[in-house]
KOLROKOL-10886 format. One record per residue (C-alpha): residue in three letters; x, y, z. Coordinates in steps of 0.5 Angstrom, whole numbers, plus 500, padded with zeros to 3 digits. Layout:
BEGIN
R   rest     X     Y     Z
R    Ala     X     Y     Z
...
This chain:
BEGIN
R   rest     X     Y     Z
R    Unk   482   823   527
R    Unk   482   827   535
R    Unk   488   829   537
R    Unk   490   825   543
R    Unk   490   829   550
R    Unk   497   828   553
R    Unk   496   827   560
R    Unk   493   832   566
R    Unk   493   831   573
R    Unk   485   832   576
R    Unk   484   837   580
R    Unk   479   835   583
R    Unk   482   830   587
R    Unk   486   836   591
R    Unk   479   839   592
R    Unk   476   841   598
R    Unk   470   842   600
R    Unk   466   842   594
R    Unk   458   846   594
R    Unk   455   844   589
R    Unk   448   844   591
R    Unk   450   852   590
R    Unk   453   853   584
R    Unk   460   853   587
R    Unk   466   848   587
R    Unk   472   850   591
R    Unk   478   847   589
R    Unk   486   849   591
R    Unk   491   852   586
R    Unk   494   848   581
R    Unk   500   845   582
R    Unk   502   845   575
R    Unk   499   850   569
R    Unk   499   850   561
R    Unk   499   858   560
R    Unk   497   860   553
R    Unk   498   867   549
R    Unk   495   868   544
R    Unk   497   872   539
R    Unk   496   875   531
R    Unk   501   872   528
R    Unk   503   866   533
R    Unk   500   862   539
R    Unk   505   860   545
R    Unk   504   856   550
R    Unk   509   854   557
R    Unk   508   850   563
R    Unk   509   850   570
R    Unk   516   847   571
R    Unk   518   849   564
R    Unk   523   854   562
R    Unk   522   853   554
R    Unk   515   855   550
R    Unk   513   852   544
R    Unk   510   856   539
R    Unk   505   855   532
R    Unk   503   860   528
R    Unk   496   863   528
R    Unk   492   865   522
R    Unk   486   870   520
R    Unk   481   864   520
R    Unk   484   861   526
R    Unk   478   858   530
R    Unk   477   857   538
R    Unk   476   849   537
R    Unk   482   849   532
R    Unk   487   853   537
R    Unk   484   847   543
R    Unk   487   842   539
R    Unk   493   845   536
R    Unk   494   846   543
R    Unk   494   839   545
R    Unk   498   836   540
R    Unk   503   842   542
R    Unk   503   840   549
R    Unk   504   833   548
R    Unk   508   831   553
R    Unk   507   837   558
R    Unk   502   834   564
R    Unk   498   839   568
R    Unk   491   841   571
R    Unk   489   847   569
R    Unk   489   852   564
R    Unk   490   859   563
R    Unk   489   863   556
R    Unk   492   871   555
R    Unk   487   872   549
R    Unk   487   878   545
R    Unk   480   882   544
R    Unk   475   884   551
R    Unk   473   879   555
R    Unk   468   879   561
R    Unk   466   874   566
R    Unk   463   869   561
R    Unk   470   869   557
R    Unk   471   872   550
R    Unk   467   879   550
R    Unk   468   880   543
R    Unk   471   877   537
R    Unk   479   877   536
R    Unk   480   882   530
R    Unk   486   879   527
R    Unk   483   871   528
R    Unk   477   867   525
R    Unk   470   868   529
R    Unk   466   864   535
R    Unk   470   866   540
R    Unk   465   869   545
R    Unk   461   863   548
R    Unk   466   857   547
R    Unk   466   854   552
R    Unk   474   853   554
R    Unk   474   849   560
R    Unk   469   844   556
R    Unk   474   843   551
R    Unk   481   842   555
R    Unk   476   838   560
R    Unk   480   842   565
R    Unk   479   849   570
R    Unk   481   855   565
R    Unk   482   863   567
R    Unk   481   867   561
R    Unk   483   874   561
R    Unk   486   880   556
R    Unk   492   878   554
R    Unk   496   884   554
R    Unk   492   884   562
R    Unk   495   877   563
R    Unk   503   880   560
R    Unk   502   886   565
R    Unk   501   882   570
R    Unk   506   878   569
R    Unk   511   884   569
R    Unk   509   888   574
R    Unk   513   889   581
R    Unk   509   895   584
R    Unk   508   902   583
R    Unk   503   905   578
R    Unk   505   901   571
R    Unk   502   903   565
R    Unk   502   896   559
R    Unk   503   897   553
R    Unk   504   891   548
R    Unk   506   892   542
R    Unk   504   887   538
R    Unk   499   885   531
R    Unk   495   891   534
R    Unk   496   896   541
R    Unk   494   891   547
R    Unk   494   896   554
R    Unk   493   895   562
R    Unk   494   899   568
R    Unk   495   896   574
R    Unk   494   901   580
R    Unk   496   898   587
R    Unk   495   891   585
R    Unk   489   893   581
R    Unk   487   891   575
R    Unk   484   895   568
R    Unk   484   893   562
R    Unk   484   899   557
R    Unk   483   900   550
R    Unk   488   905   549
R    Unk   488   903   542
R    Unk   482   905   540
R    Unk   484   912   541
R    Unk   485   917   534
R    Unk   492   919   534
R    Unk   491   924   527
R    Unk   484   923   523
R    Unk   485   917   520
R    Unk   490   912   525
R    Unk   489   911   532
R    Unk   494   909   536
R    Unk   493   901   534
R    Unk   494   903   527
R    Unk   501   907   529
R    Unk   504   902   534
R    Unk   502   896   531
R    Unk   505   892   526
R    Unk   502   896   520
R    Unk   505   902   523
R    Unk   511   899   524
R    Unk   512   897   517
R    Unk   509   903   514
R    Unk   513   908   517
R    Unk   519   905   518
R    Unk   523   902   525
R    Unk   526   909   526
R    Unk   521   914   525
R    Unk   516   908   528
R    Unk   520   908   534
R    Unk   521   916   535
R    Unk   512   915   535
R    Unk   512   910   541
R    Unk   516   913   545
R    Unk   512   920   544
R    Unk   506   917   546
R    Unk   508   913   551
R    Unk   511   918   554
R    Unk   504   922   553
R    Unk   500   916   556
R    Unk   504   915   562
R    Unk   503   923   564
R    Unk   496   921   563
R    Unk   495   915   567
R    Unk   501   918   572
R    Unk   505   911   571
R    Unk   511   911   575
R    Unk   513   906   570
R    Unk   512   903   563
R    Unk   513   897   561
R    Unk   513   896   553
R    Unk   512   889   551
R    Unk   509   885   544
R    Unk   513   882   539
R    Unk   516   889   536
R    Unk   519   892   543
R    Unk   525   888   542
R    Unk   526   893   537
R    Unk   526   900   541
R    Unk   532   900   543
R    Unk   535   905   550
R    Unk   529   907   552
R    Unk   528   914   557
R    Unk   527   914   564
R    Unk   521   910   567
R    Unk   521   905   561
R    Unk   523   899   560
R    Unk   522   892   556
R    Unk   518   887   558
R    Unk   521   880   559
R    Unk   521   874   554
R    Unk   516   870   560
R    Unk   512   875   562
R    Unk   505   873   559
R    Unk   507   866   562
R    Unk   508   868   569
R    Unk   502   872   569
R    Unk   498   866   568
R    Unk   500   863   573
R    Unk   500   868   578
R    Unk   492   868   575
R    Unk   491   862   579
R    Unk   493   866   586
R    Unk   488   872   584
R    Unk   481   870   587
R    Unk   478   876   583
R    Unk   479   872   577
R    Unk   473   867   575
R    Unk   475   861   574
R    Unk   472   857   569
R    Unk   469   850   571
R    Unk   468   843   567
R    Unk   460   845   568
R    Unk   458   851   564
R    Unk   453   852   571
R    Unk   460   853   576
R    Unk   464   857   579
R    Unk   470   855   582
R    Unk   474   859   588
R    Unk   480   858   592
R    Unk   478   855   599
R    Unk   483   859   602
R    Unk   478   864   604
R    Unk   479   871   606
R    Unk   478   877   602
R    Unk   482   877   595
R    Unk   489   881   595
R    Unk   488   883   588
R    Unk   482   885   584
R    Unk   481   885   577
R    Unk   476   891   574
């Protein structure tokens, strides 16, 4: 049996001007947005208004369209008009680049807004935590979670990196020393010791006026030095609405043939690399 969808609000009904003869449908920011993270181990979700996020468990098998209904069933009560989702792999102007490493297969392609029958803004999820994290500066990302998530934004310039990718020693990169199996196999101590020497080491390479730690295991770290701090338990979600202020980012239509923009105009205030 379908889950029943809860109620959402049409933003159609607000748009301006639409040009559909050309591919592009214009329509104004949401009033109110259903922002997803997704993580490894866990999905959470908050809405426009609210100040409490729900929160399911994800698994290794975990599809695109079960993540969809879960969600709706999740959210049963909320009402919105558009959807944002932090997801956690590479992801392009078509959504999802590449399968998640810790999730089920079937990502790249799904059609998200289809599914939510709604406007949706995908980006990386340690993207959309560090966009909500940020106030200004050079800030280097770095999400601490399942694996390593990492973004730069420069100036209201964003870059998602794959920082961990890198090798640490021969055999480990920086994902499998920051992330959870780093954690558990060296202990929350030494493990501690290692992320503060990394990204101390990162932030001199990126030439960082601050970074910010953040993911399910940086509450853990305890005093940080100088131009460290620990991201907010609401970053992810206050990223994804600002998603919605950031004309740089595409946004996904009902039609899998459009594009959606701001009507405001004008040249966008933040771009998204």
């Amino acid at each position: 049996m379908g889950v029943k969808q809860p109620h959402r609000e049409n933003s159609r009904a607000r748009s301006t001007k639409g040009r559909e003869e050309s591919g592009v449908v214009e329509v104004a920011i949401p009033k109110k947005i259903l922002t997803i993270d997704i993580g490894g181990s866990k999905i959470k979700i908050l809405v426009t208004g609210e100040t409490k996020p729900r929160r399911i468990p994800s698994h290794k098998k975990l599809s695109p369209s079960e993540m969809v209904q879960a969600v709706l069933k999740l959210a049963r009560g909320w009402t919105f008009d558009a959807v944002s989702i932090g997801y956690p792999g590479l992801v392009g102007n078509h959504g999802p680049r590449s399968e998640p490493g810790n999730l089920g297969t079937g990502w790249v392609g799904f059609n998200f807004a289809a599914a939510f029958a709604l406007p949706v803004k995908i980006v990386n999820d340690a993207a959309m935590q560090a966009l909500g994290s940020y106030e200004g500066g050079r800030m280097l990302f770095l999400g601490l979670g399942t694996g390593l998530g990492s973004t730069l934004i420069a100036e209201n310039i964003i870059i998602p990196l794959e920082l961990g990718r890198l090798k640490y020693h021969r055999k480990d990169s920086f994902a499998d020393v920051l992330g959870k199996r780093g954690l558990q196999r060296l202990g929350k101590r030494t493990w501690r010791h290692t992320v503060i020497e990394i990204a101390t080491m990162l932030a001199e390479a990126f030439v960082s006026d601050t970074v910010v730690l953040g993911g399910g295991n940086a509450k853990g770290l305890g005093v940080l030095p100088h131009g460290m701090q620990i991201s907010g338990n609401q970053a992810a979600f206050r990223g994804g609405f600002r998603l919605w202020r950031l004309e740089d980012i595409r946004t996904h239509s009902t039609k899998s043939d459009h594009h959606l923009t701001d009507p405001t105009g004008g040249e966008a205030e933040w771009r998204m690399l």
